[in-house]
N, C-alpha and C positions, 0 to 999 in steps of 0.2 A: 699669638706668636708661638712657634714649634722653635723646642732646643734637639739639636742632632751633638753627639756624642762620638767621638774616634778613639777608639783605644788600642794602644800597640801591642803586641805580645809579650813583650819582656820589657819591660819600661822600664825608662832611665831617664837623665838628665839630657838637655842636648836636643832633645827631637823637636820639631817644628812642625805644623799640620796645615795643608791643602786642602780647600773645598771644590768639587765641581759640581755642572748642573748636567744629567743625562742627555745625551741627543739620539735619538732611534737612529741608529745606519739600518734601512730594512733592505738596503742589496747584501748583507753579510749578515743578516741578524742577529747583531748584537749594538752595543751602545757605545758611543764617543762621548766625551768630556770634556764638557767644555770649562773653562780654571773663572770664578767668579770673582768679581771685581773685587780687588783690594787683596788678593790671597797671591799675590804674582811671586813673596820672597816668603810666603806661609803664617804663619802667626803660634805662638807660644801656648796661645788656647786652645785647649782641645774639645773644645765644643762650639757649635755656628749657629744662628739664631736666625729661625727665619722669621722675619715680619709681615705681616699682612696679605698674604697667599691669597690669590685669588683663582688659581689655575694649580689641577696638578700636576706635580713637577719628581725627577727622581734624582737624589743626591750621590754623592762619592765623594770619600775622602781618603789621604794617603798622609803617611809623614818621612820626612827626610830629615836627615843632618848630615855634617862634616864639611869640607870645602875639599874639592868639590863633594858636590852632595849627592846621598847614596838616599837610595827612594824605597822606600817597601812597597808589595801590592797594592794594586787597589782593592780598597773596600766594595762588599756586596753593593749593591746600587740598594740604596732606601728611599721609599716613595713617601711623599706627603700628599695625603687624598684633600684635597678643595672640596667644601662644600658648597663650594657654587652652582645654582639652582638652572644655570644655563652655559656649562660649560660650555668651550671650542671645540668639544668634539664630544659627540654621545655614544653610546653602545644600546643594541636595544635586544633582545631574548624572547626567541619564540621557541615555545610556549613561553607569553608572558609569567614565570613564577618560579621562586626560590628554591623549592623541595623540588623534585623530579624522579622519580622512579629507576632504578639501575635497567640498564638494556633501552632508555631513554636515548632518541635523538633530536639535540638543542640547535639550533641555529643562530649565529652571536654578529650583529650586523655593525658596520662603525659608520657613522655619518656625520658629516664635518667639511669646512672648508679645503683638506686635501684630497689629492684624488688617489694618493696610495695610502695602503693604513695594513697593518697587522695586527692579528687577534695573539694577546698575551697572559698567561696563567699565573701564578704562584698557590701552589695546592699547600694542603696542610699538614707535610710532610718536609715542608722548606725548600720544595724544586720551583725554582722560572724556568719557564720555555716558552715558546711559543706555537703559535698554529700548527706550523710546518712537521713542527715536531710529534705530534699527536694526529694531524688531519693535513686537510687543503685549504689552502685561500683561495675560493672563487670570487675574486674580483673582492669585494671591501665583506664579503660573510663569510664566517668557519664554520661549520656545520660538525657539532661533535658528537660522537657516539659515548655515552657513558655505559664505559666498558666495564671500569672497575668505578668502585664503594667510593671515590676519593673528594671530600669536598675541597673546592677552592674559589681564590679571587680573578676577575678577571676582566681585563680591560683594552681598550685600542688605544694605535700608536701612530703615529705620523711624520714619515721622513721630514716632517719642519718641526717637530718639538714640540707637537701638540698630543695629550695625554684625554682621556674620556675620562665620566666619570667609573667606579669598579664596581663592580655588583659579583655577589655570592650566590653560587651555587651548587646546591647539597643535594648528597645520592642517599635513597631509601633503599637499600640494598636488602631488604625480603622481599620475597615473591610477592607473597599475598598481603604489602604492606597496604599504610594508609598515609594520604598525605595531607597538612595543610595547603591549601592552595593562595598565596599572598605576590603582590608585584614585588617586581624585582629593586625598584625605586622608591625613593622613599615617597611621603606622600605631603605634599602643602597643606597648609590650613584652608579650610574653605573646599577643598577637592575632594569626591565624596570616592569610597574603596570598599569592594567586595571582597571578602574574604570566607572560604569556601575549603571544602575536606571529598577528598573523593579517594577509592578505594583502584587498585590497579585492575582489579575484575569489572569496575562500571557495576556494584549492585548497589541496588538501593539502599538506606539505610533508612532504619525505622525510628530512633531516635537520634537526636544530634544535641549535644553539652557542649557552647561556647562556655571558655574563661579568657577573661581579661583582667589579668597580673591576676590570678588565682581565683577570680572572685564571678560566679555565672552570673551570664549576663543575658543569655539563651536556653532556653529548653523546647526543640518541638523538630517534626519531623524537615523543617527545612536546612538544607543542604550548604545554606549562603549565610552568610553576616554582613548584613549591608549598613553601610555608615552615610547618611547625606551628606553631609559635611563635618570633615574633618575639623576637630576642634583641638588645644594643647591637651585638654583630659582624656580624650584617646589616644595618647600615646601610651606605648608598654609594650607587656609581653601577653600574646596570644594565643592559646590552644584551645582542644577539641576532643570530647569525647566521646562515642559511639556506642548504640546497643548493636549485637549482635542483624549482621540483616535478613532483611525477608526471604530472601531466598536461598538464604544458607538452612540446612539441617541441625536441628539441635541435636547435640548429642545425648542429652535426655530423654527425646523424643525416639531417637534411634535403637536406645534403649527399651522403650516402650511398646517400639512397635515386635523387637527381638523377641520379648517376653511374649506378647500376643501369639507371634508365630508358636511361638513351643507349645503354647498351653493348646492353641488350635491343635496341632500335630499329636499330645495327649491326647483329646478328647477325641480324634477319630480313631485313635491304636486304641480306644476303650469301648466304643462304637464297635467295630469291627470283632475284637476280641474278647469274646465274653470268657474270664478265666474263674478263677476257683475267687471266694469272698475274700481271703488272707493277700491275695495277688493284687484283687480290686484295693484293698485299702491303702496297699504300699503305693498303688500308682496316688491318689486319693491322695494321700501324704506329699507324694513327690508334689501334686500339679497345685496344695496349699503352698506348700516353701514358696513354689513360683510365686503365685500372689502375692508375697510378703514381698521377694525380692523389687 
């Protein structure tokens, strides 16, 4: 059971509180309200208990008093996410996977018993919008360009009051970052899950540190962390650590080579230039320093 909570601005004695349950209007986009049973003259509580949720669904509440009665807004719409394993309607992300790269374009599908549906956000800044407002709905996919850094939730919608499940996804906003690569879904027991690390350059990596909940559980040059089957003791938190890759330059090396050039470039200015023994020894001097450096 979920408790939802309504609280007035200035509270007082007197008020009385309203539940409804959301309805997508997707020719206006936005939500209608529908008033839930037993709430038709309000109730003194100000909190509503939802019982055994099997679909998600979004709430609203308002309070009123006096006779006649005088209504304040409505409350933000609050969703209660179902963890039902086969909801009425799905969402599905291509590229199947959580992290995505800034200047990434995602494609977010809704599939379900309606044949209209709209793609819906709530970013981690506290804005809902939906599709229209950021992109296009081509028929039941939004296809969005992650323009800016901004993670969010997001889910489809169904002019009958049918909700998907939400899936998250997060922007790596450096150029040259690096991502975990994991679905976007959770994952059942028994269902086996790749989980993988790639860089936005596509170079190889010469070493790869899995951890799961802090603790390696990987060491070697592969790119993947395969699981057969999911068991409850893989659950956790996972990450990934990298050596420098093969085909990046070290700047050590850079280094290295810097020094060689000079010292080459002495030894032909000494070649070339036979001076006095006090001149020889200064250079002598200089192209030791080098070797130390």
């Amino acid at each position: 059971s979920v408790t939802l909570n309504c609280e007035v601005e200035h509270p007082s004695a007197g008020w009385r509180f309203y539940w409804y349950k959301t309805v997508p209007d997707l020719s206006h986009n936005y939500y209608s309200y529908k008033l839930l049973p037993g709430n038709s003259r309000g109730t003194e509580q100000d909190s509503y208990i939802v019982h055994g949720q099997t679909h998600t669904a979004g709430y609203v509440c308002r309070a009123g008093r006096g006779d006649p009665v005088f209504y304040t807004d409505n409350s933000e719409p609050k969703f209660v996410w179902s963890g039902d394993l086969h909801p009425a309607a799905s969402l599905t992300v291509n590229p199947d996977r959580v992290q995505h790269f800034y200047s990434d374009s995602v494609s977010l599908s809704c599939e379900g018993n309606s044949t209209e549906w709209r793609v819906k956000r709530f970013n981690e800044h506290g804005s809902l919008s939906h599709c229209s407002d950021w992109w296009r709905m081509t028929g039941s996919t939004c296809k969005v360009y992650l323009s800016s850094p901004i993670n969010a939730v997001y889910w489809c919608e169904s002019g009958s009051g049918e909700f998907s499940n939400a899936v998250n996804i997060t922007v790596q906003n450096d150029y040259y970052g690096i991502i975990l690569v994991s679905p976007v879904h959770p994952v059942t027991e028994g269902e086996s899950v790749s989980l993988g690390c790639r860089f936005r350059t596509e170079e190889k990596l010469s070493s790869v540190f899995f951890y799961h909940n802090d603790k390696l559980i990987q060491n070697d040059t592969r790119q993947e962390l395969n699981i057969s089957a999911v068991s409850k003791s893989d659950e956790g938190f996972y990450k990934f650590a990298v050596m420098e890759p093969k085909s990046s330059s070290s700047p050590v090396l850079l280094i290295v080579l810097l020094l060689c050039g000079i010292v080459l470039i002495i030894l032909l200015l000494l070649c070339c230039c036979r001076k006095s023994t006090g001149e020889t020894l200064i250079i002598k001097q200089s192209l030791i320093s080098s070797d130390v450096m």
